[in-house]
C-alpha positions in Angstrom: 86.9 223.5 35.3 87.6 223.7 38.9 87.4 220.0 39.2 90.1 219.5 36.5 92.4 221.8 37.8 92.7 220.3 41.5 93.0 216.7 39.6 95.9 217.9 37.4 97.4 219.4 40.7 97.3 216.5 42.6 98.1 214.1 39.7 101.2 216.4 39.6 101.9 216.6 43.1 101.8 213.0 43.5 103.9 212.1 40.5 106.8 214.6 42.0 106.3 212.5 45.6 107.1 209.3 44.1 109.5 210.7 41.9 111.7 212.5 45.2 111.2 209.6 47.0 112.7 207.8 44.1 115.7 210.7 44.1 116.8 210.3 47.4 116.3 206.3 47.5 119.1 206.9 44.6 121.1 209.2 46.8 120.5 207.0 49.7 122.0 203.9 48.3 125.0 206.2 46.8 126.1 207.1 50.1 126.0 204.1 51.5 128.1 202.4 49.0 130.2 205.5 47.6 129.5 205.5 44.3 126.3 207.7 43.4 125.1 206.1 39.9 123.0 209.1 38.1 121.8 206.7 35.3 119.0 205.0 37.5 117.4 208.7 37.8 116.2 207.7 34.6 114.7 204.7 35.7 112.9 206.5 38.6 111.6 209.4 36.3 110.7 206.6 32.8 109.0 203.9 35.2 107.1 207.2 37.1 105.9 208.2 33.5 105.0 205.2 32.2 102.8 203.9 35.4 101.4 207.0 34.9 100.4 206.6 31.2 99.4 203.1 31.9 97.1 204.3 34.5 95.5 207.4 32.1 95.0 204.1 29.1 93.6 202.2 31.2 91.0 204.3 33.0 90.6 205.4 29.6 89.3 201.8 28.2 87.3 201.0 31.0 85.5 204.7 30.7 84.8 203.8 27.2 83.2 200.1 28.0 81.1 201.4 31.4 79.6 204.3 29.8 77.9 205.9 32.3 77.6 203.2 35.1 78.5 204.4 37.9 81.0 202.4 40.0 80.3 202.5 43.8 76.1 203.0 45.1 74.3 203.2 48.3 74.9 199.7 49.0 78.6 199.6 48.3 78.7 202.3 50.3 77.1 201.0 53.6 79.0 198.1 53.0 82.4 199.8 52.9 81.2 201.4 56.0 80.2 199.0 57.8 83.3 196.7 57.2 85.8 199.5 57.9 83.8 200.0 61.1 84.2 196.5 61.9 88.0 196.4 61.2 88.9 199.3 63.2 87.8 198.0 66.3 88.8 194.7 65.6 92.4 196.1 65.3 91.8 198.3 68.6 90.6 195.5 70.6 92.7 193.0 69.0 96.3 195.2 69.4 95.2 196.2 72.9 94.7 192.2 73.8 98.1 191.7 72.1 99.8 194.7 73.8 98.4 193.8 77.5 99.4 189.9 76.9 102.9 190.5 75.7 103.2 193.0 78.9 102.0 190.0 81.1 104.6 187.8 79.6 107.0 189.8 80.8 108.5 191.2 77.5 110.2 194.3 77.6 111.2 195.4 74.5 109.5 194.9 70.8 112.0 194.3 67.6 110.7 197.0 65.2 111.1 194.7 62.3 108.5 192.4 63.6 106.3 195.6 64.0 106.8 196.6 60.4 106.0 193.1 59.7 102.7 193.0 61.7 101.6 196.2 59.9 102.1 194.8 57.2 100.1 192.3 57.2 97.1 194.0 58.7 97.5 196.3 55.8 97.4 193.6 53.5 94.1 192.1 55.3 92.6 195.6 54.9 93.1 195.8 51.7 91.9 192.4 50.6 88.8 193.1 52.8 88.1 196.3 50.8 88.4 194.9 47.4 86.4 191.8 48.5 83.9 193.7 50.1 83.5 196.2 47.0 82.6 193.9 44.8 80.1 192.1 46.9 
C-alpha cells in the first residue's frame, strides 16, 4: 500500500512538472510576441494526459505478456555498472583534455550554444550506451 501511494505521488508530481513547464512555455512565448493564446493550454494539459495513458496501456500489455520475468538481473546490473563507471571518467578525462587544450589555444571565451550542443550529444551517447548495454 505504501508502495502505491509514493508511485501515485510521484506520477502526480511529475505530470504537474511537465504540465507548468508547459504553462509558462505558453506564457513565455505570449510575452514575447504580445498575444497570450489560452487555447494551447489545452494542448499542454490533452498531450500530458494522453502520454500518460499511453504509458499506463502500454506497461499494461507488456505486464500481461512477461508475466513474471523479471526485467533487469545480476548481470544487467554489473553491466550497467560497470559501463556508467566507464563513461564517467571518460567524460572527466575527456572534458578536462578538452578544457586544458582549448585554454592552450588561447581561447577565451566559450559560446554557450556550442555547450548546450556538446551536452547534448554526450547525453545522447549516454543514453544509447545504456539501452545498448541493457539489452546485452
Amino acid at each position: 500500500m505504501k508502495n502505491k501511494k509514493a508511485l501515485y505521488i510521484s506520477w502526480a508530481f511529475l505530470m504537474g512538472c511537465i504540465m507548468t513547464g508547459g504553462l509558462i512555455g505558453i506564457y513565455l512565448i505570449g510575452k514575447e510576441t504580445g498575444e497570450y493564446d489560452y487555447s494551447l493550454a489545452y494542448s499542454v494539459v490533452g498531450g500530458t494526459a494522453g502520454g500518460f495513458l499511453l504509458f499506463l496501456l502500454y506497461s499494461k500489455v507488456m505486464k500481461k505478456r512477461r508475466r513474471n520475468v523479471p526485467s533487469f538481473d545480476e548481470r544487467s546490473l554489473i553491466l550497467m555498472q560497470r559501463y556508467l563507471m566507464i563513461v564517467l571518467y571518460a567524460l572527466l578525462i575527456g572534458s578536462g583534455a578538452a578544457l586544458i587544450t582549448l585554454y592552450a589555444l588561447g581561447v577565451q571565451m566559450i559560446e554557450t550554444g556550442m555547450l548546450i550542443v556538446c551536452l547534448m550529444g554526450v547525453y545522447f551517447v549516454i543514453g544509447i550506451g545504456a539501452l545498448i548495454t541493457k539489452r546485452l
